[in-house]
Structure formats: C-alpha cells, structure tokens
TORROLUM-992016 format. One record per residue (C-alpha): residue in one letter; residue number from 1; z, x, y. Coordinates in Angstrom, 2 decimals, decimal comma. Each point is the difference from the previous one (the first is absolute). Layout:
<atoms>
+------+-----+---------+---------+---------+
: type : seq :       Z :       X :       Y :
+------+-----+---------+---------+---------+
:    A : NUM :       Z :       X :       Y :
...
+------+-----+---------+---------+---------+
</atoms>
This chain:
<atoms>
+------+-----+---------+---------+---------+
: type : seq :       Z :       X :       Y :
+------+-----+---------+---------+---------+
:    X :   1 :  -20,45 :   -9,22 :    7,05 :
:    X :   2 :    2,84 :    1,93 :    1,85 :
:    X :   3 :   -0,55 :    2,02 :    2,77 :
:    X :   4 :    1,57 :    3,04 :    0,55 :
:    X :   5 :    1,49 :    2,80 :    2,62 :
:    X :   6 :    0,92 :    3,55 :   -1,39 :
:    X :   7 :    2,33 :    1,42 :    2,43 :
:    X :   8 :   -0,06 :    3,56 :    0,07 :
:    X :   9 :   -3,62 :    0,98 :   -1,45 :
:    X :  10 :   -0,14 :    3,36 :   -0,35 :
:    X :  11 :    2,37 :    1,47 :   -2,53 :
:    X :  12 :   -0,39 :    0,20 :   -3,45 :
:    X :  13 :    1,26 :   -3,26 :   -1,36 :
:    X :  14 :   -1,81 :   -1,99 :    2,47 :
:    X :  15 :   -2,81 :    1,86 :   -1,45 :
:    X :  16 :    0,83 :   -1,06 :   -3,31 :
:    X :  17 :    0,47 :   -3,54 :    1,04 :
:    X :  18 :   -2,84 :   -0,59 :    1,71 :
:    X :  19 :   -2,38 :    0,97 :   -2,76 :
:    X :  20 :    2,24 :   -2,57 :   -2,14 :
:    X :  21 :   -0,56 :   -2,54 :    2,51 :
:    X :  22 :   -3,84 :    0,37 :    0,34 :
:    X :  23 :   -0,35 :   -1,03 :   -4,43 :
:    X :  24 :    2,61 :   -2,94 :    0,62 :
:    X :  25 :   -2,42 :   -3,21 :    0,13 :
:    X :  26 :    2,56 :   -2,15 :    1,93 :
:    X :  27 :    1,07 :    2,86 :    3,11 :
:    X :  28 :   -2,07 :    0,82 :    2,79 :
:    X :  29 :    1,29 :    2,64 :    2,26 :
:    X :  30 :   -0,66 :   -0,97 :    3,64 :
:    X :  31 :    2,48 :    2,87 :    2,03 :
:    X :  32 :    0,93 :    3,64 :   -0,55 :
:    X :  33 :    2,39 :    1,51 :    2,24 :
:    X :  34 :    0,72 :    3,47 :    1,63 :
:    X :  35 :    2,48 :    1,01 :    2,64 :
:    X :  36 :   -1,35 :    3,28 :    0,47 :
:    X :  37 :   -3,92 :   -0,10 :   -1,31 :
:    X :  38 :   -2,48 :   -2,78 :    1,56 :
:    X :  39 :   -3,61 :    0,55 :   -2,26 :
:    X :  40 :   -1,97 :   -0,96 :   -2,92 :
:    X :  41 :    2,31 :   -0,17 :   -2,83 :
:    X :  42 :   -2,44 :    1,41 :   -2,03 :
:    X :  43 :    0,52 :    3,39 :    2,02 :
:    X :  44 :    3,57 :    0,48 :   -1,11 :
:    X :  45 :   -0,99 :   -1,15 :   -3,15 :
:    X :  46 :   -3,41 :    0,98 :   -1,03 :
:    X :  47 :    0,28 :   -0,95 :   -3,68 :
:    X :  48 :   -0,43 :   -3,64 :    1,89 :
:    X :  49 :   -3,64 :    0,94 :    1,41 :
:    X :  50 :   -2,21 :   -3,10 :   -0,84 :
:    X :  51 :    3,28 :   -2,06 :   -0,87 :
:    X :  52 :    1,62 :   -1,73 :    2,53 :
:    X :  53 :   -1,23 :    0,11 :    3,95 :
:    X :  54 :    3,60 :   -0,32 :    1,62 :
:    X :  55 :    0,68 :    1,88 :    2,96 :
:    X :  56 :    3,93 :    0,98 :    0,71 :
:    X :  57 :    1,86 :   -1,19 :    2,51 :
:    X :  58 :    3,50 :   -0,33 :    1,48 :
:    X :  59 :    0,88 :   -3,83 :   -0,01 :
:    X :  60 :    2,79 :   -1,68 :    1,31 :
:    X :  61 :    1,72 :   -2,30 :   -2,59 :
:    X :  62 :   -1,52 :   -3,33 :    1,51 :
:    X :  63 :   -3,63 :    1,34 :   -0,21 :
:    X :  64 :    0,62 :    0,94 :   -3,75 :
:    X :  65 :    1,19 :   -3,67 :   -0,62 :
:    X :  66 :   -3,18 :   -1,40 :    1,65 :
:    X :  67 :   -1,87 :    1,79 :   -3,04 :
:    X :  68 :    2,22 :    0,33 :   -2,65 :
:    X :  69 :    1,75 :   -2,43 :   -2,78 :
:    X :  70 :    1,63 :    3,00 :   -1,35 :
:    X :  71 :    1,09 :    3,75 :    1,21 :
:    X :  72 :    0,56 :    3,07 :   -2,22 :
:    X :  73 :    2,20 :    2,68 :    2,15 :
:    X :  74 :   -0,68 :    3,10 :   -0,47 :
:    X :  75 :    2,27 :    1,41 :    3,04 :
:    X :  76 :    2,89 :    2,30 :   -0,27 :
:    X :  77 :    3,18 :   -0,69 :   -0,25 :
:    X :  78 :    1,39 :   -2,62 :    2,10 :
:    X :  79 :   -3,34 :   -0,63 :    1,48 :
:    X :  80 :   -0,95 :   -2,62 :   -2,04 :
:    X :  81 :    3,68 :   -1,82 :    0,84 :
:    X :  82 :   -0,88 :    0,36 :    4,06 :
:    X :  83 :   -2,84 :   -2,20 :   -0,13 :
:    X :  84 :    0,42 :   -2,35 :   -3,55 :
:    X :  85 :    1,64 :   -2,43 :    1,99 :
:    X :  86 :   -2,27 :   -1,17 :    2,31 :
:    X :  87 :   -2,57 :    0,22 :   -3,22 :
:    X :  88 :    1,99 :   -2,32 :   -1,68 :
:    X :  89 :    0,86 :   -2,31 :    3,04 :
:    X :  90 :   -3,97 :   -0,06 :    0,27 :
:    X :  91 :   -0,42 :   -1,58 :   -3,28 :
:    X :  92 :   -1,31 :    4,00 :   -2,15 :
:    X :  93 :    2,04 :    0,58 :   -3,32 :
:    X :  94 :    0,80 :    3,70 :    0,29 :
:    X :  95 :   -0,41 :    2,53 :   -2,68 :
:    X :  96 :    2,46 :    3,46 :    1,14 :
:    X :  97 :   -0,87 :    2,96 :   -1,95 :
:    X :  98 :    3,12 :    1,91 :    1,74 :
:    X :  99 :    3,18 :   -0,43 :   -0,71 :
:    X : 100 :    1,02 :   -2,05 :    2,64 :
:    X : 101 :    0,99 :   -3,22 :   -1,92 :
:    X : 102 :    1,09 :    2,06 :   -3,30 :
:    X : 103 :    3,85 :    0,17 :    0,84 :
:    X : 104 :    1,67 :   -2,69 :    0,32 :
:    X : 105 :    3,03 :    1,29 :    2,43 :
:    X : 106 :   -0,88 :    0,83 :    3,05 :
:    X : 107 :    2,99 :    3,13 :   -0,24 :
:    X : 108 :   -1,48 :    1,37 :   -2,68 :
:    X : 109 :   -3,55 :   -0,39 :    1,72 :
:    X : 110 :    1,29 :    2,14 :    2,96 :
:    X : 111 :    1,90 :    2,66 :   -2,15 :
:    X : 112 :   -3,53 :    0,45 :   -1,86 :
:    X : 113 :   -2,32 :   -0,06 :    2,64 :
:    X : 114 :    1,86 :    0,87 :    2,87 :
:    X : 115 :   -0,42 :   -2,95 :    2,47 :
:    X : 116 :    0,93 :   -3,23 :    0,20 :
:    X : 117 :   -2,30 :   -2,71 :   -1,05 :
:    X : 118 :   -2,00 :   -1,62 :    1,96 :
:    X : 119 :   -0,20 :   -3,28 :   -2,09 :
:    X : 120 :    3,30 :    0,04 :   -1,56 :
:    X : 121 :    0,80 :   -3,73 :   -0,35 :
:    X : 122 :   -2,85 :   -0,55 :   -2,58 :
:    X : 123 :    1,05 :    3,07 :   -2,19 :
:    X : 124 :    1,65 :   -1,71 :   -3,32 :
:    X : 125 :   -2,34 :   -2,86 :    0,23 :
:    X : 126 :   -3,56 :    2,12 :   -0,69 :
:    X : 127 :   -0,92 :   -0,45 :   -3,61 :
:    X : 128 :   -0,89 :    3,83 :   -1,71 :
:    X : 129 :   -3,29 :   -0,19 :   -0,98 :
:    X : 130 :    0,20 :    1,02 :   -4,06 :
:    X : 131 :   -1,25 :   -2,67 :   -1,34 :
:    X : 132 :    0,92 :    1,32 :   -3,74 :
:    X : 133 :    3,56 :   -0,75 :    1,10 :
:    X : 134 :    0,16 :   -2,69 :    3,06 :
:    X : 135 :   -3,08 :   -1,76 :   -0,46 :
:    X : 136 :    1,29 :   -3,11 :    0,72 :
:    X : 137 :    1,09 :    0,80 :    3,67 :
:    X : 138 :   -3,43 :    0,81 :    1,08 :
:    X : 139 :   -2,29 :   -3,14 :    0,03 :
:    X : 140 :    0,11 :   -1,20 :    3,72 :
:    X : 141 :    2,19 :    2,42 :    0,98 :
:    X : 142 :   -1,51 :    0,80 :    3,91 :
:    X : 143 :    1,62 :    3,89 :   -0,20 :
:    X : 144 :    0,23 :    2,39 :   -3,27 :
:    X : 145 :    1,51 :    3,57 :    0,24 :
:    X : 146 :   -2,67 :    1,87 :   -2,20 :
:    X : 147 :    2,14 :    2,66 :   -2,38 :
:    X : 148 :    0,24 :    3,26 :    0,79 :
:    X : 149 :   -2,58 :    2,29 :   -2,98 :
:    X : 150 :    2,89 :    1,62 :   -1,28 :
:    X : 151 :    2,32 :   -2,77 :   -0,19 :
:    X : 152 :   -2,60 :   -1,58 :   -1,67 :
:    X : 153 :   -0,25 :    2,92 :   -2,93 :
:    X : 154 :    3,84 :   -0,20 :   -0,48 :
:    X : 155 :    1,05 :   -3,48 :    0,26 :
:    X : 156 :   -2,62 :   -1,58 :   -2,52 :
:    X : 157 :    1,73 :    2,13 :   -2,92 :
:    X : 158 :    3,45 :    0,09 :    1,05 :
:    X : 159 :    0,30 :   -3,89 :    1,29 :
:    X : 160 :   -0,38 :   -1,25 :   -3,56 :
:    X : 161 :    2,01 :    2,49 :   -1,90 :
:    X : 162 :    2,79 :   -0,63 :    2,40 :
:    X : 163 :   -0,23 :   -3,52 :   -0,37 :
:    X : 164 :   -0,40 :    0,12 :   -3,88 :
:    X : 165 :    2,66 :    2,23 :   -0,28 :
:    X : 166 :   -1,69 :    2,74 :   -1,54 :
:    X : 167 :    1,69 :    2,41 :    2,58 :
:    X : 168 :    3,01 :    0,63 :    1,94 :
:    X : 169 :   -0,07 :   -0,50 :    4,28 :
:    X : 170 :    1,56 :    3,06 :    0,57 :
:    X : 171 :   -1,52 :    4,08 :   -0,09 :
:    X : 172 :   -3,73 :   -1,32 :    0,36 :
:    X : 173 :   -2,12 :    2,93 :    0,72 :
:    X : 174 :   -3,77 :   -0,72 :    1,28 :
:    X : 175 :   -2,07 :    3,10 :    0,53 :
:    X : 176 :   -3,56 :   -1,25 :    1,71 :
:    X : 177 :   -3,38 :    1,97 :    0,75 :
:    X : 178 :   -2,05 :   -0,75 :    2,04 :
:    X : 179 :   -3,86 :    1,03 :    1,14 :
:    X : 180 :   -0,17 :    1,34 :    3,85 :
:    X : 181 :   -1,64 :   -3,75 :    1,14 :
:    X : 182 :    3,44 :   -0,96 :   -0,27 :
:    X : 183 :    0,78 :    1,68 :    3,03 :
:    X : 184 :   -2,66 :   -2,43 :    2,15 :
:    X : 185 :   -2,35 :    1,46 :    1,83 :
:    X : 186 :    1,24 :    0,99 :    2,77 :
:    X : 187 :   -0,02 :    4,14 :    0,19 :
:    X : 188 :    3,13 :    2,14 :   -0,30 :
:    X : 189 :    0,58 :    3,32 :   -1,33 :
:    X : 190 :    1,00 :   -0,73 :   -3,66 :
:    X : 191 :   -3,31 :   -2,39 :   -0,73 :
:    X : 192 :   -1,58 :    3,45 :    0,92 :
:    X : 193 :   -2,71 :    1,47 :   -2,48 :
:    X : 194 :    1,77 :    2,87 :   -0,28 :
:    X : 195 :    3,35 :   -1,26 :    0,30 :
:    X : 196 :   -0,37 :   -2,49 :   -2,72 :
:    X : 197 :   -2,82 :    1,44 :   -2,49 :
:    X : 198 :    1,58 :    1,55 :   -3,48 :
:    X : 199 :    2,91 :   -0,64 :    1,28 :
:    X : 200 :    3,38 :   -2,68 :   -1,00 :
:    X : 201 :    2,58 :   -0,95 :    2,37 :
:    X : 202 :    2,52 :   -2,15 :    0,19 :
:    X : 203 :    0,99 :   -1,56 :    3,23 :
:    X : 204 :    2,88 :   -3,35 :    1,39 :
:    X : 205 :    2,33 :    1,71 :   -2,66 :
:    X : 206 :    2,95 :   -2,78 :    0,12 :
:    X : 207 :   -1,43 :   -1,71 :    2,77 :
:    X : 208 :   -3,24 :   -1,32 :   -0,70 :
:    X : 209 :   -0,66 :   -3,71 :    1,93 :
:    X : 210 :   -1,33 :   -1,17 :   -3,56 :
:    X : 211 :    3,69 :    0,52 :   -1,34 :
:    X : 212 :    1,64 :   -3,08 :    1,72 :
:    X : 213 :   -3,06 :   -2,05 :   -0,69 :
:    X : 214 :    0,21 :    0,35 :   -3,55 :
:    X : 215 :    3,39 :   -0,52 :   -0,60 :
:    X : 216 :   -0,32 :   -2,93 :    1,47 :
:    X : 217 :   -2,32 :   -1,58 :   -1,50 :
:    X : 218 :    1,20 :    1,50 :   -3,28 :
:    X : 219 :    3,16 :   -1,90 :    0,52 :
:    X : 220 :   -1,94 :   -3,31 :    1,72 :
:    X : 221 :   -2,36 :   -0,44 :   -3,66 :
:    X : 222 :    2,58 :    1,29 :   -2,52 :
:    X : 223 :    3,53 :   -1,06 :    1,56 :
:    X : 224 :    1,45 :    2,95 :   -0,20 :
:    X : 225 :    0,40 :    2,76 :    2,86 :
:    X : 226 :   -1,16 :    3,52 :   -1,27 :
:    X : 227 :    1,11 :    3,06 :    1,23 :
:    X : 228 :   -3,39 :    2,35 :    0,53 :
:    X : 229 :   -0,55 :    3,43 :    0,64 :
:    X : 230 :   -3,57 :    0,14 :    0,80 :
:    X : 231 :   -1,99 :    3,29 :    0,54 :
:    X : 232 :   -4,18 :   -0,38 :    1,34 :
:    X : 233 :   -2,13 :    3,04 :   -0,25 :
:    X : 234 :   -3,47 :    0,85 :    1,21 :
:    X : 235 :   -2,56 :    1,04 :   -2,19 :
:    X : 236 :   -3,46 :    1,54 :    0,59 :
:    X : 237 :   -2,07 :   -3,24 :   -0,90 :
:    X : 238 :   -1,40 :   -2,41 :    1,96 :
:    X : 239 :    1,20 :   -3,12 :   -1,60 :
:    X : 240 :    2,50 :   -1,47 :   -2,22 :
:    X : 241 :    3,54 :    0,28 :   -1,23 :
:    X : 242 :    2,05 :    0,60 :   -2,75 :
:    X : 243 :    3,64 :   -1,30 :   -0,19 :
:    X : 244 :    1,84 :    1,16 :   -2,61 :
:    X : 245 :    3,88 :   -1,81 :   -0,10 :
:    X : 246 :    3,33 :    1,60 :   -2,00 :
:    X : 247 :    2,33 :   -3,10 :   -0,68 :
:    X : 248 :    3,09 :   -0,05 :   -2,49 :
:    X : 249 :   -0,74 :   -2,19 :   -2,46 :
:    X : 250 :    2,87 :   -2,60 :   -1,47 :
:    X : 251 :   -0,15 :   -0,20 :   -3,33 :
:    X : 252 :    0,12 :    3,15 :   -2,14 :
:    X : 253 :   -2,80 :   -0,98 :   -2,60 :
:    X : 254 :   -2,57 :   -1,13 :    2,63 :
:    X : 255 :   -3,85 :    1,44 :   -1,41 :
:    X : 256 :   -2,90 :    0,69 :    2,26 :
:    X : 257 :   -1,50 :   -2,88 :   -1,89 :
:    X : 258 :    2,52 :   -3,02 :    1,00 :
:    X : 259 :   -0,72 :    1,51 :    3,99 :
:    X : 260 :   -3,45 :   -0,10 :   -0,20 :
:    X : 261 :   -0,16 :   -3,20 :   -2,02 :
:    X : 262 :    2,55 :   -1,28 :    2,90 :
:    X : 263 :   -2,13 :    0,94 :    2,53 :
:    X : 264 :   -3,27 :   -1,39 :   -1,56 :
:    X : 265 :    1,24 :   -2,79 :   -0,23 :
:    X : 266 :    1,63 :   -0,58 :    3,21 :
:    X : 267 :   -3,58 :    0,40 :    1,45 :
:    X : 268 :   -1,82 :   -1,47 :   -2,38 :
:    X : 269 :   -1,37 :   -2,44 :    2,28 :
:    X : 270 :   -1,05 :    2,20 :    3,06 :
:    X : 271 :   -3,64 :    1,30 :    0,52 :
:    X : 272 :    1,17 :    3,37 :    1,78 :
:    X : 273 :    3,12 :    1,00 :   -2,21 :
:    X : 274 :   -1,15 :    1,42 :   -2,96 :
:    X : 275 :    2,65 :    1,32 :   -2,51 :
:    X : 276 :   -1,18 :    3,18 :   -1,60 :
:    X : 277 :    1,40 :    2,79 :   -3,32 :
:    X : 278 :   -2,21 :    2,76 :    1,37 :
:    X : 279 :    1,10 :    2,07 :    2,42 :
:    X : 280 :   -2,22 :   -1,55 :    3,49 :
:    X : 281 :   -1,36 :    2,03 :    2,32 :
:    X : 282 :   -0,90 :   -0,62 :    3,63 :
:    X : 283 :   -3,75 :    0,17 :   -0,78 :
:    X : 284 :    0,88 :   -3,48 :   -2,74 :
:    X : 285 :    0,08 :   -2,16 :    3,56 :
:    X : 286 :   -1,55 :    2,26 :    2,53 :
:    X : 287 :   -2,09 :   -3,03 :    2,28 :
:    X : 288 :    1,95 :   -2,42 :   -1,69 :
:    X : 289 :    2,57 :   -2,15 :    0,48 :
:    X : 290 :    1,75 :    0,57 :   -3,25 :
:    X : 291 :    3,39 :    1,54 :   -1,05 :
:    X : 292 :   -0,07 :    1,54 :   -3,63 :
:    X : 293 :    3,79 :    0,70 :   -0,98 :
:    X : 294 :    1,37 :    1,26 :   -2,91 :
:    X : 295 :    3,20 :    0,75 :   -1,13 :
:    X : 296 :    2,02 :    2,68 :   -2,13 :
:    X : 297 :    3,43 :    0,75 :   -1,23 :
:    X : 298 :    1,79 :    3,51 :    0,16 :
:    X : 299 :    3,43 :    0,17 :   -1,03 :
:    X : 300 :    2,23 :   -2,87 :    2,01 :
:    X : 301 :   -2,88 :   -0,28 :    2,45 :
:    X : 302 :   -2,94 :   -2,36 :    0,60 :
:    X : 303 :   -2,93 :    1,25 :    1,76 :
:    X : 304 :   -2,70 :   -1,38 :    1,19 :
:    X : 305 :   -3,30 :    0,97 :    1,37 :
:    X : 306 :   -2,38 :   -2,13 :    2,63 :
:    X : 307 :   -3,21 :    0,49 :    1,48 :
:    X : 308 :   -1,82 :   -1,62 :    2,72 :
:    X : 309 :   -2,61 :    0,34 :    3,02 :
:    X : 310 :    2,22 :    0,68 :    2,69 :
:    X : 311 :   -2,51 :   -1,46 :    2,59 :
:    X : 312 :   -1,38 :   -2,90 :   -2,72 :
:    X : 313 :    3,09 :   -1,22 :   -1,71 :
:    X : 314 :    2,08 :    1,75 :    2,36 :
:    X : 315 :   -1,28 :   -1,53 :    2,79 :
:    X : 316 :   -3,38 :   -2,13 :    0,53 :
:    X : 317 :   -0,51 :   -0,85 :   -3,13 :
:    X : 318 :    3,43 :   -1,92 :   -0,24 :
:    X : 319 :   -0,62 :   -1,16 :    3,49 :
:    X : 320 :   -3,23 :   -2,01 :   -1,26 :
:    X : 321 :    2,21 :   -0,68 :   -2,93 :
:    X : 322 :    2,34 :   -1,99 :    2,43 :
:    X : 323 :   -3,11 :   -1,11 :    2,47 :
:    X : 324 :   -1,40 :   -1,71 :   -3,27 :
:    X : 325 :    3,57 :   -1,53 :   -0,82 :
:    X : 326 :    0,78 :   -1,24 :    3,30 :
:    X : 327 :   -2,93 :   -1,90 :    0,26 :
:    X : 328 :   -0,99 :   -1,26 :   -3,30 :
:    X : 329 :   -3,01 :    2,27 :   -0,54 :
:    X : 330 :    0,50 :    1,10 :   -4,45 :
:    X : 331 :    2,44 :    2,78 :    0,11 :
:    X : 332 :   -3,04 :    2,79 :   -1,33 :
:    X : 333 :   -2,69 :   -0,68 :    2,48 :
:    X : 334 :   -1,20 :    3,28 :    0,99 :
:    X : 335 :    2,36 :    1,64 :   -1,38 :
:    X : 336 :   -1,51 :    0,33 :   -4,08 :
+------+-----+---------+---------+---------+
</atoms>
C-alpha cells in the first residue's frame, strides 16, 4: 500500500485523480491540500459525497512527508518546483502535473514562462512521464514531469513517424481542440458560459507553452529536432481533444495504409495507444485514458488525427499511469 498527498485538491484534474485513486487497491490517499480553501473536500467536490472523508488543508512540505510515500502536484506553474525539494529531501517521490520539470533548459524555461526557475539544477535530469515512449526512465525515478494534454495528443503520432521516417522535420503543422476544462478551473472571462458556448476560438497563436515542450520531446524520442507551428483552440465541450497534425511526407508513393500499419505496429504493445482507420472522435476515449489515432494521406502530406481525455490521458490518468510504473503496481490498475 502507498500512501498518498494530492497537492492542490480542488481543480479539475485533482478531481479526476482522486476518483482514480479511490478504485486503485494498492493507494490510499492520506492528505489533500489547499492554499486558499480549508473544508470537507467533499464540498468542493460533491460528486465525492460518501467517498472519501478528507478534509483540505494547507501543509507545509515536512507534514506531507510524515503521511505520504508519494505526492501528485497539482499546483501551478512553478509551484510545484518551490516546494519538490524539500519533498524529495524528505524521502516523497513527486508526481508534477505542471510544467515545471518539462524543459530541460532553464533559458528556454524563463522565455516560456516568464520567470526563472526555482529548481533549475534538476531540470534535464526529470524523466517525462510517457511511458509509450520513455518507459524505461520511470521505475524508481523519485520526480516525473507529467506531459502536458496536448503534447500528449501530438507527440504520440508524430514521435514515431519522425523516427520511422515516414515524414520530414520541417513545416509540421498541429492544429489542437480542446474542451473549456482545459482552461482549469479557475474563473476568467473566456471559460464564461456565454463567452465560450457555440462558439470556436483559437488562442497562444505562435506562442503556446505546449510548443517548446513538444518539440522537445519530439526530438528527445525520435532524434531528430522538428520545426512546429502549433495552433490550440477552445471548443464548447467539456472534455477532450482532437489533434489533427500536417507533416510532409518523404517518399512520394507513401499510402495511408503503410502509416497506419506503421503506427499499429509501433504500439502494438501498449494498453492506451490504440491505432485506428476510422476517423476517432473525442467521445471514442472520453473517461479514458486512451489515444485513438489514425492517419491519412493528401497529396505530399501526412495527416494524422488523435484523440484523448484531456484531464484522463491528458493528465491523471497518465499520472496513475506513471504512479503504477514507478512503483511496480501492473501498468492498468485502475486505469481499464
């Protein structure tokens, strides 16, 4: 049995996560956390009535240790990189579902998010937690950088077409969608009803964080360094996304069938990726943690098209994904 600490409670993914947590046999949650709210979690959350008894509170880092063998941060940016330190020092593996372990350059980190990082000698050295790609960095790894949701819907199809050398690194277009719970929780003007209802926006034209992070990677699984124009839009759903990629491909007589087959069987072996000739929709993996991709080709071009939970796959999901990795638990458990 692991204990655990869920910094961060009360937005959506911590949601998500907890109710992931409570059907895991081996994790018992023993500490949810709040700057700002001290009460019943089951008040913010009332879809956890009758579930779990937790009240939240705002812990330092060495009363989190005393109860926890692992902690999930939910925190915003650079939060989570203010206090994973003294978590670590303390014994806790850390689980950051912000991006503050995603870069590796602590230049590019600042350029992105403005600031400079509080933890910056430990950035290059935190494992990315996709296990379809670097599974073998995560067992007893004491910190993983969870993926950002979309970098997850781009980089599962275009890591292994880049590496296969089904397409060219250059002139890679990703247009992404994404439902409003994207956006957190937290209220602003365009998670609005009325702002955001039949209604589709984009929004980070050309300088979306994500951008960086899945280059990146891109270039970390597939050895080669893309170049990425990457466009996000909000949609009027709650959940999901759909990431639809433009590459050039490199031969001339490429078919849609050698991509798919490529794909298929690239993840063969992996119990989220599932390789698909239908077009998916976000309602295929809606409260799962599955990507459906497909693929197509139109003229010189290879496109593809992903789906996944932004807050399951996107987020929690793969976080249990990593939890179960990290410490030996089989990969699935409570996740199928």
């Amino acid at each position: 049995m692991t204990n655990i600490a869920i910094l961060g409670a009360t937005g959506y993914t911590a949601l998500e996560l907890i109710k992931l947590l409570l059907r895991h046999p081996d994790a018992k949650i023993t500490a949810l956390t709040s700057r700002e709210v001290t009460s019943p979690v089951d008040i913010v959350h009332p879809s956890l009535t009758g579930r779990i008894s937790l009240k939240l509170e705002n812990l330092s880092p060495q009363e989190i240790a005393a109860r926890a063998d692992c902690v999930f941060s939910c925190l915003p940016h650079t939060a989570t990189a203010a206090v994973a330190p003294a978590l670590l020092d303390a014994g806790c593996s850390v689980i950051d579902f912000g991006a503050d372990y995603r870069l590796h350059e602590a230049d590019v980190f600042k350029k992105w998010y403005g600031v400079d990082h509080p933890d910056a000698e430990r950035l290059g050295k935190v494992p990315y937690g996709l296990p379809e790609l670097f599974r073998e960095e995560l067992p007893y790894a004491p910190l993983i950088a969870n993926p950002g949701c979309y970098a997850t819907s781009a980089i599962l199809p275009l890591a292994p077409l880049l590496k296969l050398g089904f397409i060219a690194p250059d002139d890679i277009i990703i247009d992404a969608k994404s439902g409003v719970s994207g956006a957190g929780r937290k209220p602003s003007q365009k998670n609005l009803y009325p702002e955001c209802n039949e209604a589709i926006s984009a929004y980070g034209v050309g300088n979306h964080r994500h951008t960086p992070e899945i280059e990146q990677v891109v270039a970390t699984a597939a050895g080669i360094r893309p170049s990425i124009i990457f466009t996000p839009h909000l949609v009027p759903m709650d959940r999901g996304i759909l990431t639809v990629t433009y590459s050039k491909a490199k031969a001339e007589d490429v078919t849609q069938l050698d991509v798919i087959k490529a794909l298929a069987n690239f993840y063969e072996d992996e119990p989220f990726v599932k390789v698909v000739t239908d077009l998916p929709s976000t309602k295929d993996v809606i409260h799962t943690n599955r990507c459906h991709i497909t693929a197509r080709v139109v003229g010189r071009r290879i496109l593809t098209i992903s789906v996944i939970d932004n807050l399951i796959k996107g987020a929690s999901g793969a976080a249990v994904q990593n939890f179960n990795i990290r410490f030996g638990y089989p990969e699935t458990t409570a996740l199928l």
